[in-house]
Backbone as a ProteinNet text record, in pm:
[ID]
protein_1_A
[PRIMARY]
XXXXXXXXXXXXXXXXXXXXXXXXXXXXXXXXXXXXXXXXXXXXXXXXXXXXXXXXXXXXXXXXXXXXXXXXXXXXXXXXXXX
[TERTIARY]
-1741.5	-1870.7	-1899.1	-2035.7	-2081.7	-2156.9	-2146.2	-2267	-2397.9	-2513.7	-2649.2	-2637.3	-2763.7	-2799.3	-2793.2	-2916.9	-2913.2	-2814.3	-2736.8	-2622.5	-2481.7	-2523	-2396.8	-2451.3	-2547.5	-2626.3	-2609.8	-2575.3	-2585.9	-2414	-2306.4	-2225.9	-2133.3	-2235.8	-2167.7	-2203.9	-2314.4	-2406.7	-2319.2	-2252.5	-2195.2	-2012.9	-2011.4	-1889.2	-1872.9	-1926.9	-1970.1	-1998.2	-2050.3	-2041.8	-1975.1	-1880.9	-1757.2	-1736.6	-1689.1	-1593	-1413.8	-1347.7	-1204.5	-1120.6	-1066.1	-920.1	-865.6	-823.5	-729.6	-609.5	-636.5	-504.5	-375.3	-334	-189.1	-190.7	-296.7	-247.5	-308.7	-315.6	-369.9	-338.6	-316	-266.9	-389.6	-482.9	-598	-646.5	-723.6	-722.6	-919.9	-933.3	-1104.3	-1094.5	-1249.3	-1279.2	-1347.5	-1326.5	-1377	-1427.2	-1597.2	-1704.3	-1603.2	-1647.9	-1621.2	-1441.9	-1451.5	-1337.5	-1295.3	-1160.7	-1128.8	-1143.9	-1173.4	-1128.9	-994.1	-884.3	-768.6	-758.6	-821.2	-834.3	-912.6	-1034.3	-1124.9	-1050.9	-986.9	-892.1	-779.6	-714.1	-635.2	-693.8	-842.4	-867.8	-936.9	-1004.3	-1022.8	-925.6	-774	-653.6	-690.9	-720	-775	-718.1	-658.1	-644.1	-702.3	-711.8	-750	-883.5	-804.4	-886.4	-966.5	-937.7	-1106.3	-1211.5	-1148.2	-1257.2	-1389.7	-1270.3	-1329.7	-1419.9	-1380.7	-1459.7	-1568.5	-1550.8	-1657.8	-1778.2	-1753.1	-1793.1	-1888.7	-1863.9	-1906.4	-2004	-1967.9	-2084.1	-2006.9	-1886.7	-1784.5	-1723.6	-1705.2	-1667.6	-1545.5	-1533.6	-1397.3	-1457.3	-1277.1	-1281.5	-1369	-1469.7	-1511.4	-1400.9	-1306.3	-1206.5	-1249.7	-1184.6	-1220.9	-1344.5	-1432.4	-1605.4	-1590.8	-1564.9	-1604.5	-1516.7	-1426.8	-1303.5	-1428.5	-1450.3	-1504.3	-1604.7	-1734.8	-1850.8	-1813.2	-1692.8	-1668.8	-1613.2	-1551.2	-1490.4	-1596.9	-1698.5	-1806.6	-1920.9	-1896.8	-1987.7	-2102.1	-2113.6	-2256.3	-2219.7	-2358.8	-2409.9	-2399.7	-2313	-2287.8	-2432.8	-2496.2	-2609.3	-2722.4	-2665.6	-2746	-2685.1	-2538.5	-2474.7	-2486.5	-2455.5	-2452.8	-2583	-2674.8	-2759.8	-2761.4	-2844.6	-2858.4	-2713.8	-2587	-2505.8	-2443.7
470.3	410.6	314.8	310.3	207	92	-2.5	-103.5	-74.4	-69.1	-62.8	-193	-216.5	-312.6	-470	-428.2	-550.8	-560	-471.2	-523	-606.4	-578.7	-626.2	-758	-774.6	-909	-1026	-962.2	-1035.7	-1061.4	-921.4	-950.8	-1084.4	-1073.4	-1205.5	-1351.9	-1339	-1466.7	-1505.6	-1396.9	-1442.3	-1459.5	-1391.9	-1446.8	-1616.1	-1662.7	-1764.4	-1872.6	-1840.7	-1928.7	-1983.3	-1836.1	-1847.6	-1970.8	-2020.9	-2181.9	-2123.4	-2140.5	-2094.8	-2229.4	-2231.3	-2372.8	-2343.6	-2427.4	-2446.3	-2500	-2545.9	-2707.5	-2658.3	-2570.2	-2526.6	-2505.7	-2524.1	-2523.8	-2635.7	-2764.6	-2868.1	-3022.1	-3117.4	-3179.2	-3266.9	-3266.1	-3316.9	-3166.4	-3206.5	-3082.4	-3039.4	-3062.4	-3019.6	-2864.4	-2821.2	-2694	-2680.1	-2553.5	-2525.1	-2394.9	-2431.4	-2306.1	-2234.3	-2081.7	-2002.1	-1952.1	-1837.6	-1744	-1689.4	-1650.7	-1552.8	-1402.3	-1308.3	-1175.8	-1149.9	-1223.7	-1217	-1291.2	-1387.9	-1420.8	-1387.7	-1282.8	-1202.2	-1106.1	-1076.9	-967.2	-991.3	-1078.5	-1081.6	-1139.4	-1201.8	-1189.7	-1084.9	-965.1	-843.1	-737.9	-814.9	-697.2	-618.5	-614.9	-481.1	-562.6	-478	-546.6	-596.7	-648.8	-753.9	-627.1	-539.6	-428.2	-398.2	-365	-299.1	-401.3	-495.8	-596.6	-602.5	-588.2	-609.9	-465.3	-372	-229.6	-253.2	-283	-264.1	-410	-511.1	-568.7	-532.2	-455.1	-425.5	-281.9	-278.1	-167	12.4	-46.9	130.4	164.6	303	358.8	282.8	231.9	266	292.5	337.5	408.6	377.5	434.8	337.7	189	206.7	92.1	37.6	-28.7	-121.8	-150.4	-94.2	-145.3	-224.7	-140.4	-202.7	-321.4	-362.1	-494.2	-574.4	-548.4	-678.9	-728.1	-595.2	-674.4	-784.5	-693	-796.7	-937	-948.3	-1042.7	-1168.4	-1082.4	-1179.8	-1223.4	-1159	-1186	-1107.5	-979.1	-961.7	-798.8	-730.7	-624.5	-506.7	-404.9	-275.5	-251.4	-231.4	-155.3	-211.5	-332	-430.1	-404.3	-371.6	-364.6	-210.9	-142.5	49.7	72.6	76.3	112.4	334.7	402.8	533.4	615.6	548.6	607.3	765.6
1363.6	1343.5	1458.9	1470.2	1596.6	1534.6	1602.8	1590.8	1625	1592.8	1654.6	1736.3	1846.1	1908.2	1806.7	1762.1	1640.3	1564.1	1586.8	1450.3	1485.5	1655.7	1735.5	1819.5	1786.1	1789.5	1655.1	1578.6	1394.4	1393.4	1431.8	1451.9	1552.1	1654.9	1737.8	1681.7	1643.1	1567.4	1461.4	1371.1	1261.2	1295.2	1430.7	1469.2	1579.6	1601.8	1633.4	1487.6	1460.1	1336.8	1242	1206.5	1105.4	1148.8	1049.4	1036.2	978.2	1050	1054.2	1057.7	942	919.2	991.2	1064	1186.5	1162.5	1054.7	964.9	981.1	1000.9	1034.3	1216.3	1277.8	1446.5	1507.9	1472	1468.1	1380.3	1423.4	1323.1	1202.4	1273.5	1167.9	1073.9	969	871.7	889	1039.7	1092.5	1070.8	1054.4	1111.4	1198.7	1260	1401.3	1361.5	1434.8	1443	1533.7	1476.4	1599.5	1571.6	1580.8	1569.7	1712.8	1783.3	1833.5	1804.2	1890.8	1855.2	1785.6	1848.6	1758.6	1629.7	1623.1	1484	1392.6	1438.8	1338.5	1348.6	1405.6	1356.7	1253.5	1277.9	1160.2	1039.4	1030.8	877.1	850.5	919.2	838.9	867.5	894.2	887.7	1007	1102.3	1192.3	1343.1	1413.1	1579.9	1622.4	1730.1	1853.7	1946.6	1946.7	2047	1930.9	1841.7	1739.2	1725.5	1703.7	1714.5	1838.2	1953.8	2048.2	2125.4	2055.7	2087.7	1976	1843.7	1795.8	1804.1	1867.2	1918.1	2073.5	2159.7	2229.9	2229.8	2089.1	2032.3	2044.6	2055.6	2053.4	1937.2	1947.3	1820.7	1750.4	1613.4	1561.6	1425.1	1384.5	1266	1138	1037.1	950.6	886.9	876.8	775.4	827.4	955.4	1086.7	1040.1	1051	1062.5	951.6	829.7	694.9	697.9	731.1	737.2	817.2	963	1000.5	975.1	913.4	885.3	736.9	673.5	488.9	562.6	691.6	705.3	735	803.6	903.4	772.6	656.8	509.1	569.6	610.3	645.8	557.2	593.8	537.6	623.5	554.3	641.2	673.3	653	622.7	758	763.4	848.7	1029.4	1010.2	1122.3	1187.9	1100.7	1155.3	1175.1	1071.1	1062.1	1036.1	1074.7	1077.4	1163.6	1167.6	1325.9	1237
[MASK]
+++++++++++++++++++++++++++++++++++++++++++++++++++++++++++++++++++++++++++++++++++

């Protein structure tokens, strides 16, 4: 599955945003806007590279898709669109 344009626009927006606990790599217990590719990867279970292909609007497998848009709280429907 691919990202559409807009959907890989909603995707970065909502990856930027995430608020990710840091409290175990940091000694104050702040959050910090904004995720890594490797760390949106390991909360929707999926690699570093899928992230970053389907981020750039390239194919991966549906799971992958469906993991990162549930991870990013957004809407399949909003991200694929017709692919």
């Amino acid at each position: 599955m691919r990202a559409t344009e807009k959907g890989i626009v909603k995707l970065r927006n909502a990856k930027r945003n995430l608020n990710w606990d840091h409290e175990s790599l940091i000694e104050n217990d702040s959050k910090i806007a904004g995720v890594t590719n490797l760390e949106l990867g390991w909360i929707a279970n999926v690699s570093e590279s899928s992230v970053k292909r389907f981020l750039a609007g390239k194919f991966v497998e549906k799971e992958c898709a469906l993991s990162i848009v549930g991870a990013l709280n957004l809407e399949y429907s909003e991200i694929i669109g017709e692919n």
